[in-house]
Structures are given as C-alpha cells and as structure tokens.
C-alpha positions as CSV (number, residue, x, y, z in Angstrom):
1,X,-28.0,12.3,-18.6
2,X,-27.4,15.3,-16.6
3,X,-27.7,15.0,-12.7
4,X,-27.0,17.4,-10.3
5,X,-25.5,15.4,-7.8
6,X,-24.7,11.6,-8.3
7,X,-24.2,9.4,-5.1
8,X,-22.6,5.6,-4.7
9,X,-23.5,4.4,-1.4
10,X,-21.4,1.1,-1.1
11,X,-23.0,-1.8,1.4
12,X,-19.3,-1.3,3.9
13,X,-17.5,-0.2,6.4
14,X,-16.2,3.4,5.5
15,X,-13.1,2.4,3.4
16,X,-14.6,0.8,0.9
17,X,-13.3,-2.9,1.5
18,X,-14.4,-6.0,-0.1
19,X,-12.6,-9.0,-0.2
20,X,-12.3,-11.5,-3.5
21,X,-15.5,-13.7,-3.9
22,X,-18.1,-11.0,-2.0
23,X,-21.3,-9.7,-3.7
24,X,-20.9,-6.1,-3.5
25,X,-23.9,-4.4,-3.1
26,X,-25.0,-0.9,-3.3
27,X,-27.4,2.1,-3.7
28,X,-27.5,5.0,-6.4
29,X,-28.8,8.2,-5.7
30,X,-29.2,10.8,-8.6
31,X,-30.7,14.4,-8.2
32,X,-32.1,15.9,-11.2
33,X,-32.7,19.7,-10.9
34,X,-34.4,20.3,-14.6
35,X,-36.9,18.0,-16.9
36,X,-34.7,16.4,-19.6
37,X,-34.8,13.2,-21.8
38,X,-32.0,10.6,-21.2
39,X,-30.0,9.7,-24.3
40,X,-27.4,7.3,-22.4
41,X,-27.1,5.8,-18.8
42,X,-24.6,3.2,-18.1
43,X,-22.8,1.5,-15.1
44,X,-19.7,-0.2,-15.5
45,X,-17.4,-1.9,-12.7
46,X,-13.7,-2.1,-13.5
47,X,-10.4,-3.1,-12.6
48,X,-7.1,-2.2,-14.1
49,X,-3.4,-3.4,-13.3
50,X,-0.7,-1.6,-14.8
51,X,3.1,-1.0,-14.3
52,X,6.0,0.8,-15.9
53,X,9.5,1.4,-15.1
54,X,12.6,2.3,-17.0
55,X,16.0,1.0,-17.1
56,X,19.8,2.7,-18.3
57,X,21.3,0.7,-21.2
58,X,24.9,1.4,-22.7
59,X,23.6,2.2,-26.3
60,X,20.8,4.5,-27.7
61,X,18.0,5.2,-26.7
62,X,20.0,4.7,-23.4
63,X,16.7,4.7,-21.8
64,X,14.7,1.8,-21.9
65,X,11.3,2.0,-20.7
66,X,8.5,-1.4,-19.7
67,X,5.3,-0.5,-19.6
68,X,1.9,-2.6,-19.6
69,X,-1.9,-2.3,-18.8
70,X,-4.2,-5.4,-18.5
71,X,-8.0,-5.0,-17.3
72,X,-8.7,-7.6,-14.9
73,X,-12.4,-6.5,-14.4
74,X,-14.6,-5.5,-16.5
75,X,-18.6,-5.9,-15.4
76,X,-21.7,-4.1,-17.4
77,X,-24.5,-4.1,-15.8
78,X,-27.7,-2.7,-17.8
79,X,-28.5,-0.7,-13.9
80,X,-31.0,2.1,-16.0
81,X,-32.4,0.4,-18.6
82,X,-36.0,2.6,-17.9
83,X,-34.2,5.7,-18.2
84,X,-33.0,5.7,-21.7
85,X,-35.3,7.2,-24.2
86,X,-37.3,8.7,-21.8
87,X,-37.7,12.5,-20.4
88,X,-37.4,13.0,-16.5
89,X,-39.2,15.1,-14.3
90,X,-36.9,16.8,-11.4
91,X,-36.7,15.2,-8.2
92,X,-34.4,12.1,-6.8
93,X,-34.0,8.8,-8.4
94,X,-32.4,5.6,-6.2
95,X,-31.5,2.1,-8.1
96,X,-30.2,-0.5,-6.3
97,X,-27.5,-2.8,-7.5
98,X,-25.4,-5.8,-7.1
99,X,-21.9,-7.4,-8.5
100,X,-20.2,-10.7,-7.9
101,X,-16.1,-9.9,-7.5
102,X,-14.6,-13.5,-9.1
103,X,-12.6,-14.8,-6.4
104,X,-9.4,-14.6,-8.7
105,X,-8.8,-11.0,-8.2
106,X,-5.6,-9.7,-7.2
107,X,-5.4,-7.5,-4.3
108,X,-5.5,-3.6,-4.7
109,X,-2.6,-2.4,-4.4
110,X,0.2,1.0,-5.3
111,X,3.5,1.8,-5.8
112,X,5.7,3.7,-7.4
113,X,5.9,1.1,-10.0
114,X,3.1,-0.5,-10.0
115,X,-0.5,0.0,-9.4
116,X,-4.3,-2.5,-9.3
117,X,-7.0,-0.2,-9.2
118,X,-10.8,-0.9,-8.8
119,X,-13.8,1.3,-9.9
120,X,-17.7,2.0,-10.6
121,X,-18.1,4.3,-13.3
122,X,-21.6,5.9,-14.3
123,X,-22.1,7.6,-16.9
124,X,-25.2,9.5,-18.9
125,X,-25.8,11.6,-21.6
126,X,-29.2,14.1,-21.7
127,X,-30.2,15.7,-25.2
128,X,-28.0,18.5,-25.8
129,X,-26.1,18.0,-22.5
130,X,-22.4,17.1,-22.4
131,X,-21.9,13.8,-21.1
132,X,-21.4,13.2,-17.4
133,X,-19.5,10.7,-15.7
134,X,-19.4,9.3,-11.7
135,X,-16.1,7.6,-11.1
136,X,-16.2,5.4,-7.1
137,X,-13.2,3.9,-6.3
138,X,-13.2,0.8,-3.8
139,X,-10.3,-1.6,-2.3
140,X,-10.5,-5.3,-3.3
141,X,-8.2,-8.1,-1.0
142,X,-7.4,-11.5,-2.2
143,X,-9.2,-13.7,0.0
144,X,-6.2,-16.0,1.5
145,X,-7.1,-18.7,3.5
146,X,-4.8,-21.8,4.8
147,X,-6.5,-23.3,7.3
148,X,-7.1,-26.4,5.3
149,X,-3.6,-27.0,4.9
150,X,-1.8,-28.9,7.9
151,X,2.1,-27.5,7.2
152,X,0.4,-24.1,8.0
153,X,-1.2,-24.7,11.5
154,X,1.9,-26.3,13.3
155,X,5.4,-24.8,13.7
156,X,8.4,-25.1,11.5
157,X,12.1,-25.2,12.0
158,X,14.5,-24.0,10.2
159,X,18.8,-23.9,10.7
160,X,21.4,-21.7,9.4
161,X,25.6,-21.7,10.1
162,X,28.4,-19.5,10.5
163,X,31.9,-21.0,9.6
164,X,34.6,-19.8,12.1
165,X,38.1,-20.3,11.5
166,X,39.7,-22.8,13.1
167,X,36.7,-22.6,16.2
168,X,33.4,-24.7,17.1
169,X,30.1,-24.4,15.5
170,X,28.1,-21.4,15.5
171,X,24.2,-22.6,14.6
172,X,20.7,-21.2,14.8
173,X,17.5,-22.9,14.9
174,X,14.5,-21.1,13.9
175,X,10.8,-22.5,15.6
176,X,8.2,-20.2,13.9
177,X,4.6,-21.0,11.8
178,X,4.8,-20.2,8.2
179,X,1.9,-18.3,8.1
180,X,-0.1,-15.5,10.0
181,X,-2.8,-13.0,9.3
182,X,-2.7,-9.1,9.7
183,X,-3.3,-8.3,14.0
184,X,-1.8,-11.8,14.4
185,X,0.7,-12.4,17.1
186,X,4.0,-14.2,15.4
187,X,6.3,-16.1,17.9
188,X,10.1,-16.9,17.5
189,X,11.9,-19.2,19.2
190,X,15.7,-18.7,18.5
191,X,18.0,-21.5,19.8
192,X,21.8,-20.8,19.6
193,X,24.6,-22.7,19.4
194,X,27.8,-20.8,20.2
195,X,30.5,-23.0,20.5
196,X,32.8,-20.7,20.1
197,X,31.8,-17.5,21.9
198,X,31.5,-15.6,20.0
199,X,30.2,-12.3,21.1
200,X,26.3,-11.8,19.7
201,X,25.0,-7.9,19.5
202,X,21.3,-8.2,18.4
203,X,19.0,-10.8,16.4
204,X,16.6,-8.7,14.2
205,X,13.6,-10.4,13.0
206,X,12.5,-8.7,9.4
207,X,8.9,-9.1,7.6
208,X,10.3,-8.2,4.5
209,X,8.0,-8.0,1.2
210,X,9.3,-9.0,-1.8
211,X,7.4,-7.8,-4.9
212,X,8.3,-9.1,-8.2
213,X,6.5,-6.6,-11.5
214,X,6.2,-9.0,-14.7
215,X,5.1,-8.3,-17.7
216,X,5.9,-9.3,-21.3
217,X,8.5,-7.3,-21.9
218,X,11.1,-7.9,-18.9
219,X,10.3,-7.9,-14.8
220,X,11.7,-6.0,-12.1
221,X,12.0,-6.6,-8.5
222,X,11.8,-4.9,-5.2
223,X,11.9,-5.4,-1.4
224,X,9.9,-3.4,1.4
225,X,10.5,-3.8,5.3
226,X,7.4,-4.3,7.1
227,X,8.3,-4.8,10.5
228,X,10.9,-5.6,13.0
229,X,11.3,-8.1,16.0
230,X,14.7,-7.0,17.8
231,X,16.4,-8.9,20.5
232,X,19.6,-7.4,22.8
233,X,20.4,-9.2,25.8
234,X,22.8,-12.5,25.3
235,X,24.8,-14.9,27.5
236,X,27.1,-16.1,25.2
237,X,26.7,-19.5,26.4
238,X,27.5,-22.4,24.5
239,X,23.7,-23.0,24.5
240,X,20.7,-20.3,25.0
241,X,17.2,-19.5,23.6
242,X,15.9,-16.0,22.8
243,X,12.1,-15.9,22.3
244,X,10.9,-12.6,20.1
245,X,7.1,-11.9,19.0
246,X,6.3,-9.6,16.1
247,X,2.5,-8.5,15.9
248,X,1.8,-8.8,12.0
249,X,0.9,-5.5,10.5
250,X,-2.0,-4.6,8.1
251,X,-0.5,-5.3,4.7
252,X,-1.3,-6.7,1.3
253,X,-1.9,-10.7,1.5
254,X,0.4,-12.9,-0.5
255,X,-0.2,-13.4,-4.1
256,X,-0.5,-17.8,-3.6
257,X,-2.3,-19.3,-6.3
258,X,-2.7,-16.5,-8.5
259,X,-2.0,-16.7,-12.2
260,X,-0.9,-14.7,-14.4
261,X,-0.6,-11.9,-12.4
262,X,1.6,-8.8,-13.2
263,X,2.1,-8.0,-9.4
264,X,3.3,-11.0,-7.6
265,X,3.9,-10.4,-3.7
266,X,5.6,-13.1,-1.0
267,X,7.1,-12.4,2.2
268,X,10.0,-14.1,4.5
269,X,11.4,-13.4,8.0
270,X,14.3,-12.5,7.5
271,X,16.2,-13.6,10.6
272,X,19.5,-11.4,10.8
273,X,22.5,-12.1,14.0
274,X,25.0,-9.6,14.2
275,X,28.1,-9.9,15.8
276,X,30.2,-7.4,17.5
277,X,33.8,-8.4,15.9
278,X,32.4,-10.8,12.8
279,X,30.1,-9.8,9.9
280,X,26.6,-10.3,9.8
281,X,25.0,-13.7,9.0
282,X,21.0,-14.2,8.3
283,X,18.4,-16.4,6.6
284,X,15.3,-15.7,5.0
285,X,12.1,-18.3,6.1
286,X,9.6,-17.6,3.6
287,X,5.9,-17.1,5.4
288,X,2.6,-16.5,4.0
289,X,0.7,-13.2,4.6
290,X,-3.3,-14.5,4.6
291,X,-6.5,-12.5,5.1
292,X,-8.3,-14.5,7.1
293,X,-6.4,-15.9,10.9
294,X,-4.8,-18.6,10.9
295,X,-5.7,-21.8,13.4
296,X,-2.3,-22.2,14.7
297,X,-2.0,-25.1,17.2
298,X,-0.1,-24.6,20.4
299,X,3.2,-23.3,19.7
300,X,4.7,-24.7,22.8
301,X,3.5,-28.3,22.9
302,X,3.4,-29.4,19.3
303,X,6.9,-31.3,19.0
C-alpha cells in the first residue's frame, strides 16, 4: 500500500517510554492521496540485541572480531486485515492497536559496543506501487522492583583496611542501602578509624556501571562512572564520621533476574580514600539500580 503520510501516535509521554510488562497502546493514521487496491499491509513490533567488538591477537588474521544478533521481540499483529485485497478511496484511515511487552525484556539501551533496540514497523504494498515501510522506534525499561525483599529496605555495612607499617589500624565502615531508584537520594555514612594519623585528602563516592557483553563466542567488559559523592574536610582523629549524599541519576536499571541476556549491567559504590603521603585504598559495595523507589526505612534509627 501506498500512503502519503503514515503516523504512530504512541499512548505516552513524549519519549516514547514503556516499561517491561505494560500494554502499549496506540493509534495509526494513514493518508491516502489516490484510489488504489492494497496488495500487502502488515504491522510488526520488534526488538533486537546485538553487539560486536574486535580484539588484537599475535597470529593471523591478527584481528579477531565477536559479533552476534538475537531478536528478543518479535509480535505480528494482523492490524489491517480489511485492507488487503481491496481498492481504497482517498481520504484518512485510523486503526487502533494494542501489544503486551513480556515482562522479561531487557532494557533499551546503546553503546559503542552494544546496542537493544525496540520498534513498530508497517509496511504495505499497492498494485504496481513499490513497497512502503513506517519504522517507530520506542524505549523499553526493565521493570525492577525490590520492595518485597527485606535486605533492600534497611541499611548495610560494610568494612575495608589499610595495612601500615609498623603503625595502628586504619578502618572504614560503610552504612549505606543496597538499593535506590533514579531521583533517589543515597546516604553515606563513613566511620574512620585512624589509629595512626594518617593524613586523609578526600573520600570519593563512585556509581560506577559495570557492563559485561556475552555472547557465544567470547565476552567483553566495561566500566562507566555515573556519579560522584566527594568529601574534603577531615580531623584526623583517631575516630570521626563523614556523612555524603549522592542523588541517583537517570540511568539504565540493573539487569537482576534476567536470563540469558547478551547485555548484563550491575552497579557498586565504589568508595575510594586518598591519602596525601600513602596510595589510594577503596572498595566496591555492590547496589542495585531499580525502576521503581525504593521503601527504605529510616536510615538513622534502624540499628
């Protein structure tokens, strides 16, 4: 079929965001400008995940390229059924449609390596018209939701050491929750013990994203900074507490539960001291990026 303009109107706000599990609903408008008879008139929803990278090797080909697609959606729905076989008059034509998104998807996402795409395609063929085709793109996020899950709502702690030479203990307690939504304020309460001293610069507070690319043939790996939490001012006390807060950025949920997928994302805090005459120590507290806020109990009063 032949139109002369072909419009998608998606039920959303004005990016084009649905979450994993919705029923997506929509509107098609077509505007025919001359009588013809349809031949073909299809609507297809799809999503594709693909990646590909390359890596040096010491023999030939010296160049070793990974590379794989997988469609992860693939929904036909039969949306003009009373068009085909049959000539149209000029004028404007609206169907109305409606998809269920399996709440299994992987989030949309791009990179340079990698890439989960999600589409409406139409398509139609008129007698002796080339064929046409309407390609929509639209952003899917994993639903993530832990506010079933106890360990989630209350705070956790977690330690990490410096060995000095011949000098007291140099410790640092982490109290933060292990999992936050985008727009969600993160709280850090830092507790040091500085036996010996020992002169403190900054504590930086890193969201760090940790993608992992897997396919059949190998995996590779990479790590973005999100955002950063910075504390200056220090005693250098034996004892003393810094308390940071990091508001959590918009950014792709965590990839929990998922299987199978070729994009696998997870995220830690990556909690780094720096000293002004010793080298840098850190630790990485793994946290969960979710999509829908997280019911945190009080942060002060739980232990």
């Amino acid at each position: 079929m032949s139109w002369e303009s072909c419009v998608v109107l998606l039920n959303s706000d004005s990016t084009n965001n649905f979450y994993s599990g919705d029923i997506v609903t929509g509107t098609v408008i077509l505007e025919l400008k001359q009588k013809q008879r349809v031949e073909h008139m299809g609507f297809k929803v799809v999503g594709v995940s693909k990646a590909q990278w390359s890596r040096s090797m010491p023999t030939v080909p010296f160049i070793r390229v990974y590379s794989d697609k997988k469609t992860i959606l693939d929904i036909d729905i039969n949306l003009f059924h009373e068009l085909e076989g049959k000539t149209m008059e000029p004028g404007i034509i609206t169907f109305q449609f409606h998809f269920l998104l399996p709440p299994d998807l992987p989030s949309s996402f791009e990179s340079a390596i990698a890439k989960v795409h999600y589409y409406i395609i139409i398509d139609g063929k008129a007698s002796f018209k080339f064929k046409k085709q309407k390609i929509v793109p639209f952003v899917v996020q994993r639903t993530v939701n832990v506010n079933q899950i106890e360990e989630y709502l209350v705070p956790e702690f977690t330690e990490f050491e410096k060995k000095f030479w011949r000098s007291g203990a140099f410790r640092v307690n982490i109290k933060t929750f292990k999992a936050y939504a985008p727009k969600q304020q993160a709280p850090f309460e830092i507790t040091i013990t500085n036996e010996k001293h020992a002169k403190i610069s900054k504590i930086n507070v890193i969201l760090l994203q940790k993608i992992k690319y897997m396919i059949d043939s190998g995996y590779a790996e990479e790590d973005n900074k999100v955002c950063t939490a910075r504390h200056k001012k220090f005693s250098n006390t034996v004892l003393e507490t810094c308390i940071l807060r990091m508001k959590i950025p918009q950014t792709i949920p965590s990839s929990i539960h998922l299987k199978n997928s070729m994009i696998d994302v997870s995220y830690v805090f990556r909690v780094e001291v720096t000293f002004a005459f010793h080298t840098t120590i850190f630790k990485d507290v793994p946290v969960i990026i979710t999509t829908v806020p997280v019911l945190h109990y009080d942060f002060d009063n739980c232990f």
